[in-house]
C-alpha positions in Angstrom: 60.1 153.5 -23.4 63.2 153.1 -25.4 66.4 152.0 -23.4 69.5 154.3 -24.2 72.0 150.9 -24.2 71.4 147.4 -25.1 73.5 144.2 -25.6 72.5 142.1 -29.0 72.5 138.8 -26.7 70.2 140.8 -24.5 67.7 142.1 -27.7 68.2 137.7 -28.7 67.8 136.2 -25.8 65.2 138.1 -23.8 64.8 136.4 -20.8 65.9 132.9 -22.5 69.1 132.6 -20.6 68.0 133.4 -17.7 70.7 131.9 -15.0 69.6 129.7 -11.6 71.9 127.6 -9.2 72.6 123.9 -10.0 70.0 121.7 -8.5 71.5 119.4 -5.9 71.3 116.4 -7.5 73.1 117.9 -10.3 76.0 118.5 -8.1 78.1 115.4 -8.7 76.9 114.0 -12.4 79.3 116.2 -14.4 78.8 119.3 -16.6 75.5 120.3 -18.0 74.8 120.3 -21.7 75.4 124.2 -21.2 77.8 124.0 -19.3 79.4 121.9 -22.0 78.4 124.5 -24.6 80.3 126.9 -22.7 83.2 125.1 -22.6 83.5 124.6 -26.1 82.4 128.0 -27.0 85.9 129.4 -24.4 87.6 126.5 -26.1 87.2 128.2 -30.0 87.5 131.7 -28.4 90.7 131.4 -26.8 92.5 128.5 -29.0 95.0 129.4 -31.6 93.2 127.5 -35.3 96.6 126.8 -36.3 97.6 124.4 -33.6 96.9 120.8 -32.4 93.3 120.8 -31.2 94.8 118.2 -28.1 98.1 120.7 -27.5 95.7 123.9 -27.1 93.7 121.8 -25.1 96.2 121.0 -22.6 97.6 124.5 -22.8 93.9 125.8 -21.9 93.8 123.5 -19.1 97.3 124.0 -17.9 97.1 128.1 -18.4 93.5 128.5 -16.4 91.3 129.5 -19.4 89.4 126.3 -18.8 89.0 123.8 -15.8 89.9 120.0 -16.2 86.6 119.3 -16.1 85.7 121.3 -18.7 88.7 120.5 -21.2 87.4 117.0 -20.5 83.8 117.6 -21.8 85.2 119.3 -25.0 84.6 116.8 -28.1 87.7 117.6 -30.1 86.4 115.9 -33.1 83.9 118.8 -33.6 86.7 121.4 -33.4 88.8 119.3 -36.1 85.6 118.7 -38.3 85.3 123.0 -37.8 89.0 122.8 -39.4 88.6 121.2 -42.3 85.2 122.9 -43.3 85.3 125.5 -46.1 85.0 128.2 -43.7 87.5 126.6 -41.4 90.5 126.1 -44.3 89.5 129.9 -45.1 90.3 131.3 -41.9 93.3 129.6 -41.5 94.6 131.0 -44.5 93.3 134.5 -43.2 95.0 137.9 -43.4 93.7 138.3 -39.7 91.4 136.7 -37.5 90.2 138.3 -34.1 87.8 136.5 -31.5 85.6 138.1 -28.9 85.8 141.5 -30.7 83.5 143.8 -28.0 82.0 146.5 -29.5 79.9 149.8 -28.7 78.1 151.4 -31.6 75.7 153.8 -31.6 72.4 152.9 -33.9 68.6 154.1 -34.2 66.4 153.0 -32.1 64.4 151.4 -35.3 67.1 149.0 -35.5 66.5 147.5 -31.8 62.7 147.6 -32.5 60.4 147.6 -35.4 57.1 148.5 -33.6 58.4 152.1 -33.3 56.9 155.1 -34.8 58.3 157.5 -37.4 59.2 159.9 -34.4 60.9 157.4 -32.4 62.7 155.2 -34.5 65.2 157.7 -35.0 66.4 158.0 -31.4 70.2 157.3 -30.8 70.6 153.8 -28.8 74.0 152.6 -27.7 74.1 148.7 -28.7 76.7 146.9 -27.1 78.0 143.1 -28.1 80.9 140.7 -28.9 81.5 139.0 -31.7 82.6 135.5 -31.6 85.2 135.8 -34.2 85.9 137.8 -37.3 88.9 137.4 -39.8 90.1 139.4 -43.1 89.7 137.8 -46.0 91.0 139.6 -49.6 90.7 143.2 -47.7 86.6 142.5 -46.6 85.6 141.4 -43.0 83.9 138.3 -42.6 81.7 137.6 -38.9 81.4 134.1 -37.8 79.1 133.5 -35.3 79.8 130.0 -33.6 77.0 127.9 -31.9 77.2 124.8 -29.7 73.3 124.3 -29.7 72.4 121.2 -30.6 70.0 122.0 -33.7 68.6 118.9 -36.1 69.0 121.9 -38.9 71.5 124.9 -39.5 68.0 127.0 -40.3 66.9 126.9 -36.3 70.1 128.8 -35.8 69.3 131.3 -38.7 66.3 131.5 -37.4 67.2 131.9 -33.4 70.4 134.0 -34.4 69.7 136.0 -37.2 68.8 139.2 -36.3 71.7 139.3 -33.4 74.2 138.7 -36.7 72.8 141.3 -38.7 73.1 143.7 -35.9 76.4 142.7 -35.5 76.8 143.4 -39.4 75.1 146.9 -39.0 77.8 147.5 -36.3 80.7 146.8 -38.0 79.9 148.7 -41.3 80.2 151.6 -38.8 83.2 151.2 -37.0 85.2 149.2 -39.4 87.6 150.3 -42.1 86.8 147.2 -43.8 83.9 146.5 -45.9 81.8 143.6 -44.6 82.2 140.5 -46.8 79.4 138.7 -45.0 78.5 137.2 -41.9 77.9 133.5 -40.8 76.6 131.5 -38.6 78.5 128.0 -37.7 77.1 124.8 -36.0 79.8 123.5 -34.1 77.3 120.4 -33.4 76.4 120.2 -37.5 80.0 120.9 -38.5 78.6 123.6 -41.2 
C-alpha cells in the first residue's frame, strides 16, 4: 500500500530512532551521546550565528530553550569551528537565513519509493519535514542539513542522509520562489 503522508526523517530513519526509557543506571551519569546530539542540534536551531557562542548559550539556558544540563554538554568549540568554515562565513553574510523551516509538499509517490510500478508511482503523497536551516545567498536558496553524529568520514552522512536532503531539495523547488542553489550536509563533529 502507499501511505497518503510521510515525514522525510520517517522515509530515513525507518525504525532507527526508535525511542525507549532511560535504563536505571543511566539515571544519574549525565546526558547520553544523543541526548548530547540533541542538545547541540536545539543549540544551532535556536541560536542567533551572529552572536557570542557563550552569550547565546547563557540566553538559551536562562530563556528555557535548553536545560542547564544540556547547555553544559554543548562543546562550543564545535559551534565556533562551524563559524569560521566556508559555509559558516557564507551564511553569516546571508541575505536571510531561516532554521527549522516545516514544510508540507505534495510529491508522487515514485519519489517516496522506487520499487513502484508505472501505475503507481504517479499517486499524489503528502511529504512532510523540517529543514534544519536554509539561507539566501545571491537570490538562490541554499539547504544545510546539520548532523551531530559522530562519523570517522563526511561520506557516512552522505550516505545515511542523502536521499532525506534531496527530498528536501525536491520540496523546495516546489514551494519556493527561489531557485535552489544546492543543498549540504554539515558535520558538526568533522567541522565540514
Amino acid at each position: 500500500t502507499i501511505p497518503s503522508k510521510v515525514t522525510a526523517t520517517q522515509l530515513t530513519n525507518d525504525f532507527k530512532n526508535i525511542s525507549l526509557p532511560r535504563p536505571g543506571f543511566l539515571s544519574y551519569k549525565g546526558l547520553t551521546p544523543a541526548e548530547r546530539g540533541i542538545a547541540l542540534h536545539s543549540f544551532m536551531q535556536f541560536a542567533s550565528f551572529d552572536k557570542e557562542p557563550e552569550a547565546e548559550l547563557n540566553r538559551l539556558i536562562n530563556e528555557g530553550y535548553i536545560t542547564k544540563e544540556q547547555g553544559e554538554s554543548i562543546n562550543l568549540s564545535l559551534v565556533r569551528k562551524f563559524l569560521i568554515s566556508p559555509l559558516g562565513k557564507r551564511m553569516l553574510k546571508a541575505e536571510d537565513i531561516k532554521k527549522e523551516y516545516r514544510f508540507s509538499v505534495n510529491i508522487e509517490a515514485g519519489v517516496v519509493r522506487e520499487d513502484l510500478t508505472e501505475e503507481t508511482k504517479h499517486h499524489p503523497v503528502i511529504l512532510q519535514g523540517a529543514i534544519d536551516c536554509y539561507f539566501l545567498e545571491n537570490g538562490k536558496m541554499y539547504i544545510v542539513d546539520f548532523k551531530t553524529d559522530r562519523v570517522k568520514d563526511l561520506s557516512e552522512l552522505v550516505l545515511e542522509y542523502g536521499t532525506q536532503l534531496k527530498r528536501y531539495a525536491k520540496a523546495i523547488k516546489e514551494i519556493s520562489d527561489y531557485p535552489l542553489g544546492g543543498c549540504s550536509i554539515f558535520s558538526l563533529h568533522l567541522s565540514e
